[in-house]
C-alpha positions as CSV (number, residue, x, y, z in Angstrom):
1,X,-50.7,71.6,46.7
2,X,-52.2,68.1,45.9
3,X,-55.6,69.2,47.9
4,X,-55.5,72.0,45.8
5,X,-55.1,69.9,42.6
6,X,-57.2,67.7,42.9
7,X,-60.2,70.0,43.8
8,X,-59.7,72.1,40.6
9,X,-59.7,68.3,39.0
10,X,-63.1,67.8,40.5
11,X,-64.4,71.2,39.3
12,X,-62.6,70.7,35.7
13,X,-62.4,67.3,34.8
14,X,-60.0,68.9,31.5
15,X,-57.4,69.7,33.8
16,X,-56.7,66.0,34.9
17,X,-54.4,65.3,31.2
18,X,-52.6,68.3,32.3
19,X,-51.9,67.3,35.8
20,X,-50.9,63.7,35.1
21,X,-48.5,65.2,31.9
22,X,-47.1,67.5,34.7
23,X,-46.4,64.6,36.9
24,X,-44.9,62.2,34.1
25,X,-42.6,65.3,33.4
26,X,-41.6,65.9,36.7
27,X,-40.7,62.1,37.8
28,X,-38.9,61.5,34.6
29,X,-36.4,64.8,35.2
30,X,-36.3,63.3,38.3
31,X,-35.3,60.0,37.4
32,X,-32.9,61.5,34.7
33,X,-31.4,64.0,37.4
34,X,-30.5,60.6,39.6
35,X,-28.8,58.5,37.1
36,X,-26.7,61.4,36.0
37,X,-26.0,62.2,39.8
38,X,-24.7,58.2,39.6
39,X,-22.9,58.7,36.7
40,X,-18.9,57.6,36.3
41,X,-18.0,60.8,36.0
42,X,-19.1,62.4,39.8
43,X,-17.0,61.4,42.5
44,X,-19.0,61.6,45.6
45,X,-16.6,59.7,48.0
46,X,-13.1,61.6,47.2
47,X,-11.1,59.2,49.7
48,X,-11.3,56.2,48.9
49,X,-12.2,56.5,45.0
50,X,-10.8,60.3,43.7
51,X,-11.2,59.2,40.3
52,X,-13.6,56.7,39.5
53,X,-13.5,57.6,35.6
54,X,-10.3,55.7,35.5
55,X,-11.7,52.3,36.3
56,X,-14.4,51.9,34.0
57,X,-13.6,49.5,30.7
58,X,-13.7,50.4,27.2
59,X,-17.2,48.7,26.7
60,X,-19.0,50.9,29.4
61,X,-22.3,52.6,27.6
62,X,-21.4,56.4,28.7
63,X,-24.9,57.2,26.4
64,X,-28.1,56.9,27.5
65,X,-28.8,55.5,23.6
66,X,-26.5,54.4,21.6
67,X,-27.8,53.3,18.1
68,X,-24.6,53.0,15.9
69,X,-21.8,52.4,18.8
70,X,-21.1,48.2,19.3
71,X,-19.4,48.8,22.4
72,X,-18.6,45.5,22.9
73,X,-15.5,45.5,19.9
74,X,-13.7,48.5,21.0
75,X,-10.7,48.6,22.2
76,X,-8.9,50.7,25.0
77,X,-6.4,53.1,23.7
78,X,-4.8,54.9,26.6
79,X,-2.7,53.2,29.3
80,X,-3.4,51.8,32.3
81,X,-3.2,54.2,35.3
């Protein structure tokens, strides 16, 4: 596929943009892909933590941005499990 790319590249130097915007699309849905794969909210080892939601503090980010949200100054409001 890359031998193929890059010969089309040599024939029609245009194309190059298009390939590099294809692989900056295709690493970043990658990337994005992992970190929600890492998230708090999949449990990947069901023995020893079932539910690792419950162990996170009221000042974890869940967002990838958050603009408006101080997370440091909130304040739990459910109980401790």
């Amino acid at each position: 596929m890359f031998r193929t790319m890059l010969r089309h590249a040599k024939k029609h130097p245009g194309l190059i943009p298009q390939f590099l915007f294809l692989l900056l699309g295709m690493s970043g849905a990658s990337l994005y892909l992992i970190r929600l794969a890492r998230g708090p909210h999949v449990s990947w080892d069901r023995r020893n933590n079932p539910e690792p939601w419950n162990k996170l503090d009221p000042t974890y980010q869940y967002k990838l941005v958050a603009i408006n949200t101080d997370y440091k100054h909130l304040k739990k409001e459910g109980p401790d499990f």
